[in-house]
C-alpha positions as CSV (number, residue, x, y, z in Angstrom):
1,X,269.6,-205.9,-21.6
2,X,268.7,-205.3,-18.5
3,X,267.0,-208.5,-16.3
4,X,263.5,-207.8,-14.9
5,X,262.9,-207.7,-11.2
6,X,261.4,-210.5,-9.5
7,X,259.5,-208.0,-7.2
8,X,257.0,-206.4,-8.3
9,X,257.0,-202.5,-7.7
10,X,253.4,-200.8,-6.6
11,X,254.8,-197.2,-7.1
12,X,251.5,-195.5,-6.7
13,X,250.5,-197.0,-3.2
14,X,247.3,-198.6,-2.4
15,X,243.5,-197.4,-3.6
16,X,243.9,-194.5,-0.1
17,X,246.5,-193.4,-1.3
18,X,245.7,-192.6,-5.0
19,X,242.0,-191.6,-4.3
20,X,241.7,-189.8,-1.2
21,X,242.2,-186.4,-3.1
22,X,238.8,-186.7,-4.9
23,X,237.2,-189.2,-1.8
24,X,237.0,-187.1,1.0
25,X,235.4,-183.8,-0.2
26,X,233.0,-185.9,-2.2
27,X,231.7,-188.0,0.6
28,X,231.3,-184.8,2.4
29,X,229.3,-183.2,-0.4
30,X,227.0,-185.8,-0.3
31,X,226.6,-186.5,3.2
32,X,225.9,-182.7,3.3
33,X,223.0,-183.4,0.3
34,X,221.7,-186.6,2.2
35,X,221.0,-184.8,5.7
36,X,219.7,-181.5,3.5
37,X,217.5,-184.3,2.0
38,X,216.3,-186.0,5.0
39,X,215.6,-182.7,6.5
40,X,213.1,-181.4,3.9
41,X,211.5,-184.4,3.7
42,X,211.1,-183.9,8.0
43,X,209.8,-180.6,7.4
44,X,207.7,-181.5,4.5
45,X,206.1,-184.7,6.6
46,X,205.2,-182.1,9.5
47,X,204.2,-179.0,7.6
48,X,202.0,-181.7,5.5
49,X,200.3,-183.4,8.8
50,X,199.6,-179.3,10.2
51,X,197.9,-178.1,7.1
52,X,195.9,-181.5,6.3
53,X,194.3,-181.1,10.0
54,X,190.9,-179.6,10.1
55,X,191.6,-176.8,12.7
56,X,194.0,-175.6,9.9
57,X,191.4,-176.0,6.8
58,X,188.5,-174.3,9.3
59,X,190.6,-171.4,10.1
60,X,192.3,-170.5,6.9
61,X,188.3,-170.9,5.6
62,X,186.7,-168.9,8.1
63,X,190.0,-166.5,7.8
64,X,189.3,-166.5,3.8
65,X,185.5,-165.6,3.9
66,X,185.7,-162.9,6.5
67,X,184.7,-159.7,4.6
68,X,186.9,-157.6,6.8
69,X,190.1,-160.1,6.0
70,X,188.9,-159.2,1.9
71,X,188.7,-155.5,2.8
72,X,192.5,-155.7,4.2
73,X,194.2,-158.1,2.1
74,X,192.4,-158.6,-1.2
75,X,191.6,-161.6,-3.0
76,X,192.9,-163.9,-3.5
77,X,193.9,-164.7,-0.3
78,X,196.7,-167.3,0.1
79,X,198.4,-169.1,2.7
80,X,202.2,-169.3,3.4
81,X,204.7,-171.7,3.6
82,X,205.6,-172.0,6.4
83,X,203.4,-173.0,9.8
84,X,204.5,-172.3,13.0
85,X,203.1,-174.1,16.5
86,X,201.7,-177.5,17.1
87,X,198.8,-179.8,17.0
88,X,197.9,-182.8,18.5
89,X,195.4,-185.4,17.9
90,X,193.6,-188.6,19.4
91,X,190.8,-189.4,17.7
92,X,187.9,-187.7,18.3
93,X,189.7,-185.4,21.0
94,X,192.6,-182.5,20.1
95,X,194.6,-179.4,20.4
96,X,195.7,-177.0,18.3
97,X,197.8,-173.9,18.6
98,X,198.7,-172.4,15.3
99,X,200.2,-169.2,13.6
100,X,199.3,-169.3,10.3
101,X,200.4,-166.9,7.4
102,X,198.5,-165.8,4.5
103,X,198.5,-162.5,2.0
104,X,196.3,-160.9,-0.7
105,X,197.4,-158.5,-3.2
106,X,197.0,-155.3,-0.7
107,X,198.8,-156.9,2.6
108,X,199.7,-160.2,4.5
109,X,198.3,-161.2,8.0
110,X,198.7,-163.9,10.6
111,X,195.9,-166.3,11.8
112,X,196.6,-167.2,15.4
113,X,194.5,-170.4,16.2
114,X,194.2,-172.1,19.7
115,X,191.5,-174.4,19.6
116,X,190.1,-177.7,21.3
117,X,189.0,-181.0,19.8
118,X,185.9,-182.3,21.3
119,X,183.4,-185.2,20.4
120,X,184.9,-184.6,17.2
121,X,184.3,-181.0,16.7
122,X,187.0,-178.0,17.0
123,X,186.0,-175.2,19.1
124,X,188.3,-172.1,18.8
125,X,189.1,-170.3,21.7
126,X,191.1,-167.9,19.8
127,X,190.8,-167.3,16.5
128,X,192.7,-164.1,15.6
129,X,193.7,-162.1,12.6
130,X,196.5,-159.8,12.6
131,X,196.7,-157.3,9.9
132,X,200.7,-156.2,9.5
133,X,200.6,-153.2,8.0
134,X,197.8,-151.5,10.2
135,X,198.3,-153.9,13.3
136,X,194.3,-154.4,12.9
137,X,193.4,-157.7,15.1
138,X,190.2,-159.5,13.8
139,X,188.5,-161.9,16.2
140,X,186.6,-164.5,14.5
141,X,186.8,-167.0,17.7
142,X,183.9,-168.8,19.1
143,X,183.5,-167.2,22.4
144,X,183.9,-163.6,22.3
């Protein structure tokens, strides 16, 4: 019979040892799905904040209702995704530069917006439709 050891054997090593196998790529997996997370939430906050602004909602309206816009793209006509520029407001004062896409059944187009916030009120120096397939540039601005 054989006498038992007074000290006690750990053959597998400690937690490390046995668990880094599995660990490691999963703690990369999800610090890859936390940032990919944090970032559409970022881009969601910012593309949120552009298209909740008024310069965005007069534009896309006045881009929308232009009968020439109809002719080009059809109806409906539908914004995109995806924003590009800046806007920046402080209370009753602004600015706003903006390309904005949008498409119809017959075509897609870009609304270029620069426009001022004053007393409250957007003015839009530039309002501009561009027409992609034909190149076509509509001017809808204020001051022509």
């Amino acid at each position: 019979m054989q006498q038992p050891s007074s000290v006690p054997s750990n053959p597998s090593g400690t937690w490390w040892d046995r668990n880094w196998k599995w660990f490691v790529p999963t703690a990369c997996v999800g610090a890859v799905l936390a940032f990919a997370c944090f970032a559409a939430l970022l881009i969601t906050v910012v593309f949120g904040f552009i298209k909740s602004s008024d310069a965005y909602k007069e534009a896309v309206a006045r881009a929308k209702a232009e009968p020439a816009v109809i002719q080009n793209l059809g109806s409906p006509i539908e914004e995109g995704l995806f924003v590009t520029g800046n806007i920046n407001v402080s209370g009753a004062s602004g600015r706003a530069d903006l390309a904005i896409p949008i498409s119809g059944p017959n075509g897609e187009a870009t609304v270029y917006v620069e426009a001022v916030k004053s007393a409250g009120q957007w003015t839009f120096s530039k309002l501009i439709i561009e027409v992609k397939k034909s190149g076509e540039r509509i001017d809808l601005s204020d001051r022509k």
